[in-house]
Every structure is written in C-alpha cells, then in structure tokens.
C-alpha positions as CSV (number, residue, x, y, z in Angstrom):
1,X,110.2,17.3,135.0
2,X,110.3,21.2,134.9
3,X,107.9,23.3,137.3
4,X,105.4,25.1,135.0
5,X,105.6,28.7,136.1
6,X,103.6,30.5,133.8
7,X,99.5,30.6,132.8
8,X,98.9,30.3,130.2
9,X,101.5,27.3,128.8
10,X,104.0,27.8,125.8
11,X,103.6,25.0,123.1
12,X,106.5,24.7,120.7
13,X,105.3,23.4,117.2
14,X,108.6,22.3,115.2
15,X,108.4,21.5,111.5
16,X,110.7,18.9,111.2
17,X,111.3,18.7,107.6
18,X,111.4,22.7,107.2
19,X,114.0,22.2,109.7
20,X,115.8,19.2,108.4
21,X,116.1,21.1,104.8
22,X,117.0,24.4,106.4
23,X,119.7,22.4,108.5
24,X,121.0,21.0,105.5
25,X,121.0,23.5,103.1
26,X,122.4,26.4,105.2
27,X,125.4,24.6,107.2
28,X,126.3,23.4,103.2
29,X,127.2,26.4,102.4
30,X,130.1,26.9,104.6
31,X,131.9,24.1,106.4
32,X,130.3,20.5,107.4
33,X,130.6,18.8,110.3
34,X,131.5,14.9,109.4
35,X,131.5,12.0,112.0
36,X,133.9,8.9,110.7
37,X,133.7,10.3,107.1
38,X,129.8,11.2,106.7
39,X,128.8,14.5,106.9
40,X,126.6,15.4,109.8
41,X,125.7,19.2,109.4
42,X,122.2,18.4,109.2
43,X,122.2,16.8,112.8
44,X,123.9,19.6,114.1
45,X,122.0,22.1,112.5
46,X,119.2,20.7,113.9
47,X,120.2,20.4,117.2
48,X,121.6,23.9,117.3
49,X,118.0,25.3,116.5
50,X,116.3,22.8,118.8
51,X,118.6,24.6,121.8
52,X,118.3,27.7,120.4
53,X,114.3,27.4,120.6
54,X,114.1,25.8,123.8
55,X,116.1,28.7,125.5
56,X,114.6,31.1,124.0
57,X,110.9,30.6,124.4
58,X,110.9,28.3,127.3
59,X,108.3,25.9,126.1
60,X,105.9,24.3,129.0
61,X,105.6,21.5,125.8
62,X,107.6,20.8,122.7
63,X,106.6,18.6,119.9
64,X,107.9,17.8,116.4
65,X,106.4,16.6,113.4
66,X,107.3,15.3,110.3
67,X,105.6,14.5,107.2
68,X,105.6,10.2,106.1
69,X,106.6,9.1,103.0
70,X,103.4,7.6,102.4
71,X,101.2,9.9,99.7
72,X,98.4,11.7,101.5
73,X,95.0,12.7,100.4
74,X,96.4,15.9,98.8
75,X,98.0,13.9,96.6
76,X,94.8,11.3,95.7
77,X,93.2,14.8,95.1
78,X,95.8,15.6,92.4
79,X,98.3,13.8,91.1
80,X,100.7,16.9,90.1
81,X,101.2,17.9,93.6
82,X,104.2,18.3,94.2
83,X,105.1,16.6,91.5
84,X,108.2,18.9,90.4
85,X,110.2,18.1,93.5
86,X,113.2,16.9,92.8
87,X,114.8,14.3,95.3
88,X,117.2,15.6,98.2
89,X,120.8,14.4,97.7
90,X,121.9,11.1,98.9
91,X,123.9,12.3,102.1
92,X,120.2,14.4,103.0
93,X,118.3,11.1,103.5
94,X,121.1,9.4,105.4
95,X,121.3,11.9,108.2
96,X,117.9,11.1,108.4
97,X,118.2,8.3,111.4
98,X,120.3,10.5,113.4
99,X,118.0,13.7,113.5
100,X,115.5,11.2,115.1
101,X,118.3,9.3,117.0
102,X,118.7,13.3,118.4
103,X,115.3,13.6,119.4
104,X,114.8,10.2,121.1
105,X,118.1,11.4,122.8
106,X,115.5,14.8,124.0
107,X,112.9,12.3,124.9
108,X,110.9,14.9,122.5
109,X,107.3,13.6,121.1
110,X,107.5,13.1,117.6
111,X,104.2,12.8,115.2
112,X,104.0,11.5,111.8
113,X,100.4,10.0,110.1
114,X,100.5,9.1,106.9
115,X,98.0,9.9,104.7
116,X,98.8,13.2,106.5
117,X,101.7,15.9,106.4
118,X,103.5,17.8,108.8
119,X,101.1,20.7,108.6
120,X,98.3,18.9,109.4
121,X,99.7,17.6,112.3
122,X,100.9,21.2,113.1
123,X,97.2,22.7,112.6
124,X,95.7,19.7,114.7
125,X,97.4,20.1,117.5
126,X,97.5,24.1,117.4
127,X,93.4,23.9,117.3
128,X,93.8,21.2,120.7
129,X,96.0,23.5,122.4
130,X,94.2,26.8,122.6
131,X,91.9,24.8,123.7
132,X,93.8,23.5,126.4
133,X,95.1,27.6,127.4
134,X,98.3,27.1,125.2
135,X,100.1,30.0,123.7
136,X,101.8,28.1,120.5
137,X,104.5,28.4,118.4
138,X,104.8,27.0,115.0
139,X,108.4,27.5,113.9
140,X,108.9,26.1,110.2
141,X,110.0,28.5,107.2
142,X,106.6,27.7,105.2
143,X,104.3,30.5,105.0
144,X,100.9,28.4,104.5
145,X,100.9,28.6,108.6
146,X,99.6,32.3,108.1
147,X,96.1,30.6,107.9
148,X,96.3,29.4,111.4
149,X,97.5,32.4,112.8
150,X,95.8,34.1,116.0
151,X,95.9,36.3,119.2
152,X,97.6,32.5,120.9
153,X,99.2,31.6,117.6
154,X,102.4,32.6,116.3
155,X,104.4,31.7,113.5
156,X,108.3,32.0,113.8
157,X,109.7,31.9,110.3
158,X,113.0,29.8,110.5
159,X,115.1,32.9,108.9
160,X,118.7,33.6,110.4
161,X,118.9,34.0,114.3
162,X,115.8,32.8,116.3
163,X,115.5,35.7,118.7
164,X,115.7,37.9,115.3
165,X,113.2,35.5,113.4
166,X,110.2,37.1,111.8
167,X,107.2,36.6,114.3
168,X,103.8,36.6,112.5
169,X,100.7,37.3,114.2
170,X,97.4,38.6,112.9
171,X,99.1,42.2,112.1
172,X,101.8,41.0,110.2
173,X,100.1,39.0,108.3
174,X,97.6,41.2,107.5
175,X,100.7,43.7,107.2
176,X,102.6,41.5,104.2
177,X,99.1,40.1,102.5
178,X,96.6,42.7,103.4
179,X,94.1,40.3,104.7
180,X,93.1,38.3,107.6
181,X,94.8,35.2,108.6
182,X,91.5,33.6,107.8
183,X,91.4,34.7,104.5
184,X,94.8,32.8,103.4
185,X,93.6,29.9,102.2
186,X,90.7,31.4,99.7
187,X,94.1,34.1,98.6
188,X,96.0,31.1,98.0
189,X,93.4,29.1,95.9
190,X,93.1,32.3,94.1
191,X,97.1,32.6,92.9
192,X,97.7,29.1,93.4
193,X,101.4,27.8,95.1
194,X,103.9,27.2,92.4
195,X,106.1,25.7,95.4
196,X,103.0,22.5,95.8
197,X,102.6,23.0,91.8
198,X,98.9,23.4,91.5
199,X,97.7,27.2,89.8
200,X,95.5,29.0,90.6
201,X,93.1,31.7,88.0
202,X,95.5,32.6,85.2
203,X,96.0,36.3,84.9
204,X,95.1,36.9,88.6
205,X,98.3,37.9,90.6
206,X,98.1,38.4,94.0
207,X,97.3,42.3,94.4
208,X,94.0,41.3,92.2
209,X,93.6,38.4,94.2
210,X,94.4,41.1,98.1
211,X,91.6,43.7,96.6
212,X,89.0,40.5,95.7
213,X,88.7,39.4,99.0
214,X,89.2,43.0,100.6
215,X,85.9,43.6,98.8
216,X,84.1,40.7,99.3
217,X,85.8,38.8,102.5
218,X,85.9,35.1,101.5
219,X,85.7,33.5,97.8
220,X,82.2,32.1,98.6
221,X,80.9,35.9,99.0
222,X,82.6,36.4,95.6
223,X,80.3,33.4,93.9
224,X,77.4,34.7,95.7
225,X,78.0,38.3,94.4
226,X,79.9,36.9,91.1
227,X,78.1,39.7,89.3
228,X,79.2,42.4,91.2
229,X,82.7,41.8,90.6
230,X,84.5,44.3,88.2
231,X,85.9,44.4,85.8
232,X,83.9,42.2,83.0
233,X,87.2,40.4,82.4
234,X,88.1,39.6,86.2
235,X,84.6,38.1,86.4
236,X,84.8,36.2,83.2
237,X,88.6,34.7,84.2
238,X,87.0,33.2,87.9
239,X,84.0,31.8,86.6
240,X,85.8,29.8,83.6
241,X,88.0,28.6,86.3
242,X,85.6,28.3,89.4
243,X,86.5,24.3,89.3
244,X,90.0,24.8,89.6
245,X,90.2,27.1,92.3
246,X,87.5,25.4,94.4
247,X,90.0,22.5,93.8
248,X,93.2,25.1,95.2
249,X,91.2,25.6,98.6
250,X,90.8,22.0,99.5
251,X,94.6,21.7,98.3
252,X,95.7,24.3,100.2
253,X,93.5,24.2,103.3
254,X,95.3,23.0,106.8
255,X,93.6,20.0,108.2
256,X,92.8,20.4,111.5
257,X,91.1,16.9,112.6
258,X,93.8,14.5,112.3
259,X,92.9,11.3,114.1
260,X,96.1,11.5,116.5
261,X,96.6,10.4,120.0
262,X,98.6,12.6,122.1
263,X,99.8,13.0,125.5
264,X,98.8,16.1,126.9
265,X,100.6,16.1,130.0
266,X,103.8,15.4,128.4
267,X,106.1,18.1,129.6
268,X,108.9,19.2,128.5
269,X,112.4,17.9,130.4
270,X,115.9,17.7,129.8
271,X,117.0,14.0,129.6
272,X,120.5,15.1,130.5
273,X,121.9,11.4,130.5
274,X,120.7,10.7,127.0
275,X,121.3,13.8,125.2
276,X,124.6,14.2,127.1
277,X,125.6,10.6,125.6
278,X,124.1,11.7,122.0
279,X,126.6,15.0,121.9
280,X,129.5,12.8,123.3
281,X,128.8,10.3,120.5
282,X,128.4,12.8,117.7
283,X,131.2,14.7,118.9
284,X,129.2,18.1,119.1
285,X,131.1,19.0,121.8
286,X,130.1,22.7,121.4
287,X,126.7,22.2,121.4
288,X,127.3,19.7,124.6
289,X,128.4,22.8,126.6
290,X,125.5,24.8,125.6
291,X,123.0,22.3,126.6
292,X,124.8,21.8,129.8
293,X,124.7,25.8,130.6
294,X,121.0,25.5,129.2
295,X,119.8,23.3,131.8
296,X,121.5,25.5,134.3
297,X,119.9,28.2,132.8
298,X,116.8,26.9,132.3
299,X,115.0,27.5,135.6
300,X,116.1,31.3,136.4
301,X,115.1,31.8,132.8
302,X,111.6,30.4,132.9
303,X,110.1,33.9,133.7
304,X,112.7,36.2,132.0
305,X,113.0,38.0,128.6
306,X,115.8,36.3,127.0
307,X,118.7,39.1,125.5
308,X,120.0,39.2,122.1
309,X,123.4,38.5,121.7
310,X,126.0,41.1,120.6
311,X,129.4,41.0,119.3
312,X,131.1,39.2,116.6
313,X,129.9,35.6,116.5
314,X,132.3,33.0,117.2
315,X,133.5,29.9,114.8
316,X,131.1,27.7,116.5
317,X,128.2,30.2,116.2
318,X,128.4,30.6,112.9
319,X,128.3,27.2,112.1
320,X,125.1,26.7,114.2
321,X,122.0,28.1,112.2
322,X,120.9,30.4,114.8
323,X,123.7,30.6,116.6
C-alpha cells in the first residue's frame, strides 16, 4: 500500500461509462486492437486513461462507477428519459466483462446501485470526501458535473490528452455559463438537456436563461419575484410552463445521498501480480511496460508536477486515448 504524502488526499472519481463510450468510440476510429478475433479497443482504451490518470494526479484513492441496467427513479419520474438512446453496437456490450475483468485486475473499488446512476454515485461520494479533507476529481466527459463543482472539486473533462484536459473549477464554469456552479441545475431545468430528452421553457435559450438567474440567483427567487421579470412575454412563457421545469430540476439535480457503503481507508495500490497477468493475457504489451515504469515512477512522483510530453507521438500513443 502506497505511503500517503500529501494533506489533504486526492480522490479520483472515474465515470465508467463516459469512459467506456469515449474508449470505444475514439480508438474506432483509427485501428482496433483484437484478441483471438474480437475487438478489444475498448479495454485498452480504458486502461490507457486509467494509467494515464493515475500518473498524472497521483490519487491517495481511486474509485469507479458505473451506472446499472436497472431503471432509476429518473426514469419512474419520466418515462421519455432517455428514451431516444439508441443501443451501443453488439461488439460495445461484449467488452463489457473485460473492462471490469481490468479493474478487478487494479483491485480498483467499483460502485453501481440501481435505482441510481453513475452520477449519483459520483456526487455522493464527492459530498463524503470533502468531508473527509479530500481534494477530488471527477473525470467523465458529461458536463452535468458543473453543479458539483468547488474550491476541492474539479471536473476533468475526458477531451484528448489528460494533462491537456479541460479542468473546471468554479471560474470556468462560471467563465463558459456565466453563473455559479450552484446555479447549474435551476440553468438546466430552464433549457432543458436534449442529450436526457426532457425540454425545458420553449423559446428560452440559454443566454435568456444565463441573464434570468444573473438577475435573480436561483429559479425559486424568480417565482417569488415572478412579476418583476421582463419582458411580459418571458414572464408569460415560465409561468405556462412552471410544472415542467420544476419537473427539469428534480430531473436534472445530482443525488447526493445514495445509500452506499464504502471503504474509506481503501487506498490506492498497484496489484502488480494481477494487473501484470491481465496485460500479459490481453496482450497489451505496451501498456504492460508503462504500468511497470509507473510503479517505478510512482513514489518519486507523489510530490511532483508531472511534465507534458513533447514530440511526435508514437504508434502506440496514438492508439491510447491520452496517450
């Protein structure tokens, strides 16, 4: 078990799924790894960003978490959610077994509660571990995270290299969306998330929607002061559709009281035997090497600002998704 150098303790959040469909999608556009005859790209995709992550930020803690296919309360709230999604291809779902064959390999903790989806999870155990003197991490691609943005809460949007990733703390979100990270949720009931299919006030795009709650902070100042908002029309258009966007903010809203055990003083390790004996098996042999020099690494490291690479990447490199 690694030595924790460092007050206070980096918690890495991974969205599995983000990551799984980011894994999948980008190494399919260029050449796919296959093992016997099945393609594998997702795996090593995955795997790439999970060494990528844990050498860059050094995590003290590192969980994953993963949505179930059970249907969760968003969805008993409205049946359209999501409903538009079409189905992942056939080779998607049966890569599935290995990405968590991977992680077992990492001795990783992995959460899933149906009823629940990833995000909840995520928000849950951000909430647990400021309280517990954790700086956190949330890396997924899926912008809803803004809303649990702080001063100890980052999100780094899965987006080409990890040490080149767009970080989002309270000034860049407030940078891209002109609000506070606590004012997310009431901005996205207001627009509504074509991506979760459920609208929010016709007409209303999202600069109407930034100046609303510049003006009046949260949507429940807005009903309060319903007759100070201007013009005529704008009023008229939110209170014909009060229901539905009340509706948007319990749809959009991050849970963050799962009922979840968890084991706090699970630290992060390398289980070099395992993971070692997963590479072998899946015949990454490149990413092999780089989790052997990562454990060698790791240690000196702990306390250091990791460098960006230069140069042109190799063959390897660009297959990985971060390199």
């Amino acid at each position: 078990m690694l030595e924790n150098k460092s007050s206070p303790k980096t918690l890495i959040l991974l969205d599995g799924n983000a990551l799984m469909h980011r894994a999948y999608h980008g190494l399919n556009k260029h050449f796919v790894p296959v093992l016997d005859g099945e393609p594998v790209g997702m795996v090593y995709g995955f795997a790439s960003t999970l060494l990528n992550a844990i050498n860059y930020f050094q995590p003290d803690l590192l969980v994953v978490t993963f949505d179930t296919k059970e249907k969760t309360f968003r969805h008993e709230m409205d049946h359209e959610y999501k409903a538009h999604r079409v189905a992942a291809p056939d080779d998607f779902y049966a890569q599935i077994p290995r990405v968590f064959a991977l992680l077992e390999s990492f001795e990783l903790p992995v959460l899933k509660a149906p009823g629940f989806e990833s995000d909840d999870l995520i928000g849950t155990l951000t909430l647990q571990a400021v309280d517990r003197n954790f700086d956190v991490k949330i890396l997924s691609g899926d912008l809803d995270f803004t809303q649990l943005v702080s001063d100890r809460v980052k999100l780094v949007k899965l987006n080409g290299k990890i040490e080149a990733a767009p970080v989002y703390g309270p000034e860049e979100v407030e940078s891209r969306y002109g609000l506070k990270p606590e004012q997310m949720v009431d901005f996205k009931a207001i627009v509504g998330d074509s991506s979760d299919n459920y609208a929010g006030v016709p007409g209303i795009g999202p600069k109407t929607a930034e100046k609303l709650l510049q003006q009046f902070g949260t949507l429940q100042n807005v009903w309060q002061q319903i007759e100070s908002v201007e013009p005529a029309s704008l009023q008229k258009k939110l209170l014909q559709h009060k229901d539905q966007v009340e509706h948007c903010q319990s749809l959009a809203g991050i849970h963050t009281d799962v009922p979840v055990e968890f084991d706090w003083e699970a630290a992060f390790h390398f289980a070099e035997e395992k993971t070692d004996a997963f590479f072998e098996k899946m015949k990454f042999h490149s990413l092999r090497n780089r989790y052997q020099k990562l454990i060698k690494k790791y240690d000196q490291k702990k306390n250091s600002v990791p460098k960006k690479s230069s140069g042109k990447p190799s063959p390897e490199e660009q297959m990985s998704l971060f390199g």
